[in-house]
N, C-alpha and C positions, 0 to 999 in steps of 0.2 A: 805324479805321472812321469814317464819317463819318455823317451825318443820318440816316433810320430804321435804318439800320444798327447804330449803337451802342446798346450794351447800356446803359441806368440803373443807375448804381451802386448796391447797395440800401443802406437807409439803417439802419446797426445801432444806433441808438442805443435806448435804453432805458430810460424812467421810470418806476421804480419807487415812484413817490407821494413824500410830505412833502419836497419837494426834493433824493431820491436820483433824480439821473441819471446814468447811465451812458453814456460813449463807444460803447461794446459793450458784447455780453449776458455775457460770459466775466469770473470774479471768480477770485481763489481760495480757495479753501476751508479756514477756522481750524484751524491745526492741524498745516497742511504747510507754511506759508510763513514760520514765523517771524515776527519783526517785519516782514519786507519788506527790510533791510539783508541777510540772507543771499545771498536771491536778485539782489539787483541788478545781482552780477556776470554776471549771465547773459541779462538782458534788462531792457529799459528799461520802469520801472515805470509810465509814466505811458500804455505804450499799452494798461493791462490796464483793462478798465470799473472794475475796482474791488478793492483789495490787501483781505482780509478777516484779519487779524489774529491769532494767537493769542489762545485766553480770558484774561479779564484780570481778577481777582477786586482785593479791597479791601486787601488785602496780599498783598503774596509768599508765592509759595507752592513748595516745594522738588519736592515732587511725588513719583513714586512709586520703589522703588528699582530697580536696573537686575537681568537684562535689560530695557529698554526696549519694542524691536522686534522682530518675528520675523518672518521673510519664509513666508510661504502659497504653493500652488499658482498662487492666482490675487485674490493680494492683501496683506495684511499686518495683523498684528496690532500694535497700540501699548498701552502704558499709562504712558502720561507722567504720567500724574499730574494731570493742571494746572497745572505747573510755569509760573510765569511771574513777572514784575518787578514784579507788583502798579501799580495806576492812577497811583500820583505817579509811579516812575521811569517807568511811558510816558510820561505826558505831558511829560515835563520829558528824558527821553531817547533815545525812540524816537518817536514822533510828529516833531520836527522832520525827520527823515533821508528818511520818507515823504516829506510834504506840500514840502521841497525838492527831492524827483525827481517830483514832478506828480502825485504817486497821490492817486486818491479812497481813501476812507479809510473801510474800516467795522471798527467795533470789537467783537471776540464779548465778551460779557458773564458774567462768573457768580457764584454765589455759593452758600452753603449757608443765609441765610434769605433770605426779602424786602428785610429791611431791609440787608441788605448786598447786594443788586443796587440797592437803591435810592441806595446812597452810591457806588457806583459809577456808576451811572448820571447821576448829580448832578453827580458831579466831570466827568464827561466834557462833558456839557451846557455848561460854563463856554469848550469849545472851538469855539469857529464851524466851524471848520473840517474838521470830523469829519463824513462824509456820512451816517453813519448807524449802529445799534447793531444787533447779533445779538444775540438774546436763548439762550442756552445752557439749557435747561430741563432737560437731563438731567443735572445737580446732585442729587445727594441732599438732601433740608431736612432737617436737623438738628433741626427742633422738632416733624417728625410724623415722628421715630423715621427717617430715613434712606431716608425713601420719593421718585423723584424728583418735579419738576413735573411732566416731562414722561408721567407715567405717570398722570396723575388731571385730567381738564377741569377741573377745579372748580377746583383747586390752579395750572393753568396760567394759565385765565385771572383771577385775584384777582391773582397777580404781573404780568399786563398789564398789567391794569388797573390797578397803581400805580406801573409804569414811564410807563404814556399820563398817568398825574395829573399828572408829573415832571419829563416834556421834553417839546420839539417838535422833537426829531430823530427818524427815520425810524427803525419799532421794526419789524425782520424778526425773527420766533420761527422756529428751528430747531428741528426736530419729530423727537421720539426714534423708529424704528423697531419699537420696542418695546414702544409706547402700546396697540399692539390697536386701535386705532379712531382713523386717521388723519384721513378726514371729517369726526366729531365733535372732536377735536382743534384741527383747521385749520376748525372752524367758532366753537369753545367762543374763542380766541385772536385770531381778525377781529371778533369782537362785542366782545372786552375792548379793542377798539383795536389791534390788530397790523396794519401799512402791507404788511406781506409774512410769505408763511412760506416757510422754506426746509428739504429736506428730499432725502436721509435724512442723520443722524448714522451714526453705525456702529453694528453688530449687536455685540452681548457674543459673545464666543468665549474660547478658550484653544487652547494644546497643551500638549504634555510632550516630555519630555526623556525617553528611554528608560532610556537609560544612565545616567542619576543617577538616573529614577522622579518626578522636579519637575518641576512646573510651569515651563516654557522662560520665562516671564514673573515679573517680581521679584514683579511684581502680582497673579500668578494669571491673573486676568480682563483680559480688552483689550478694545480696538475691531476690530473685521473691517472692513475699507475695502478697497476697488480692484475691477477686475474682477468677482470674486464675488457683490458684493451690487447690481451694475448694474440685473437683472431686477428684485429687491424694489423699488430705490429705482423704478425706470419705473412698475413698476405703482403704487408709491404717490404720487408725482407726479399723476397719470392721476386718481387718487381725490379728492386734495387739492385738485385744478383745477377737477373737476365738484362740488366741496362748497362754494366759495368766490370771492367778488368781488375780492380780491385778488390781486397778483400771486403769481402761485409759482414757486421759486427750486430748481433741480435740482440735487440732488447727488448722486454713488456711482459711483464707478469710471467715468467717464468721461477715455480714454485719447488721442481723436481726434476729427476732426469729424463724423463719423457721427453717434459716441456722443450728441454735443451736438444736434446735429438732432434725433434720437430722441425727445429730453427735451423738447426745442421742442413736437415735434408733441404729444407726451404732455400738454404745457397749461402748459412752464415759457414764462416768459418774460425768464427769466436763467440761467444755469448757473455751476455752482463747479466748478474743476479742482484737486483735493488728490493721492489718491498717485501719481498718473503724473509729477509734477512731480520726484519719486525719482529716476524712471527716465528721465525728459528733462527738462529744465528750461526749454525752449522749450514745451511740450506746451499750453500758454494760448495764444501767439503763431499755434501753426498752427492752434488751432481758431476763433481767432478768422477767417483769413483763409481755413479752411474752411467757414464758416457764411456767409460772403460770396460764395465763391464757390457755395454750394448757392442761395441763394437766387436769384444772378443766372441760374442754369443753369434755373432753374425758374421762372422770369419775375415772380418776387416781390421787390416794389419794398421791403418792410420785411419784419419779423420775424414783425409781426400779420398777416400772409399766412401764414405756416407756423403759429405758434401755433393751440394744440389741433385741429390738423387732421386727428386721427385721426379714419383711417375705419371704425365697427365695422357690424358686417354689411353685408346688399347693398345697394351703392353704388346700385342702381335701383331 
């Protein structure tokens, strides 16, 4: 096509504040992508907005015993544990393998006090080249008895507020479903300095195992992700957007590009793809070039054209 005829390519880029930009709005989501070296057999890391990292505490941590996973109806339970390589082997061995295949970089964070998200948070800081930190708040703290951040404003935003004393890399808080009062949450966390919140984590579940009468999990308790917990995570998206002047970052069983529009209109203006990436590993790739093509089909030159465009009651 040529002169009015062609359609404007919409423009998916996405700034997320303190110098996190993104290519496009599509990340993936900590938890299902490994380091990033898993998946890069399968697509090329540098055309995702943004590779998001498994948590990554202050030392190694072995994490929880297997079974691991359990596949659900309409999603799956995990209890990894936390398992991961602890902050020196990433940086010194997984961080280079990203930032060589082009990926933006955000690193989930956690710890069981303050002062050990703040030594993590510290040592990461020493890397320029890190686009940015999730903050993990559904940690139990250790010194108020195993209670999380994410379940108390007061406790959430004190640990902001001394990651913001800390760094100037871009701090997105990840927001437990769990909280009971996501608004106040994702208000208590933007006043302690949080650049983004991003939300949902997963809902606590289990199952059992009939025929032994155990818990199907090593852990007991897991994360419920995928499909099933879509509707929670929208609605609380939807709540988090109208409570707050920062960006907010969608997550929960998002499968397609639909899903991802949904979250858009709902008031995100990035989204995470975690467990569909199981069951496709392309699953980032198409929603990326389904969010493209929704907006061109709907005469929306960017993203801030669909963001929080939900319509509630009569449109006249």
């Amino acid at each position: 096509m040529t002169g009015k005829n062609r359609k404007a390519v919409p423009d998916l880029t996405v700034d997320l504040g303190r110098g996190l930009v993104l290519k496009n709005p599509v990340m993936t989501a900590s938890g299902t992508f490994g380091y990033g070296e898993e998946a890069s057999a399968y697509l090329d890391l540098s055309e995702l907005g943004a590779v998001v990292v498994k948590g990554i505490s202050e030392e190694p941590r072995r994490g929880n015993p297997p079974p691991r996973v359990v596949e659900t109806p309409a999603g799956m339970l995990n209890s990894i544990g936390l398992q991961n390589v602890g902050v020196k082997a990433f940086l010194a061995e997984k961080l280079p393998f990203l930032l060589d295949r082009g990926a933006t970089v955000v690193v989930n964070v956690l710890g069981s006090t303050v002062e050990e998200y703040l030594r993590v948070t510290e040592r990461l800081s020493t890397a320029p080249v890190i686009g940015g930190i999730e903050v993990n708040i559904s940690c139990p703290n250790v010194k108020e008895g195993g209670v999380q951040f994410g379940m108390c404003p007061d406790m959430a935003a004190g640990l902001v507020a001394s990651l913001r004393s800390a760094t100037d890399l871009h701090l997105m808080v990840k927001l437990s479903p769990n909280s009971g009062d996501i608004p106040g949450m994702a208000r208590a966390v933007e006043e302690a300095g949080a650049d983004s919140v991003s939300l949902i984590n997963t809902i606590t579940g289990m199952d059992i195992d009939i025929r032994t009468r155990r818990p199907a999990l090593g852990g007991v308790f897991g994360g419920l992700s995928g499909p099933a917990i879509r509707p929670v995570a929208l609605r609380m998206v939807y709540e988090a957007f109208g409570a707050v002047r920062i960006p907010v970052v969608g997550i929960g069983g998002i499968a397609d590009p639909e899903h991802a529009v949904k979250f858009i209109i709902a008031g995100s203006l990035a989204v995470q793809v975690g467990t569909a990436f199981f069951l496709d590993p392309l699953t980032p790739l198409r929603v990326i070039k389904g969010i493209e093509e929704y907006l061109s089909r709907e005469g929306m030159l960017s993203l801030a054209d669909a963001r929080g465009s939900l319509v509630v009651g009569d449109p006249g």
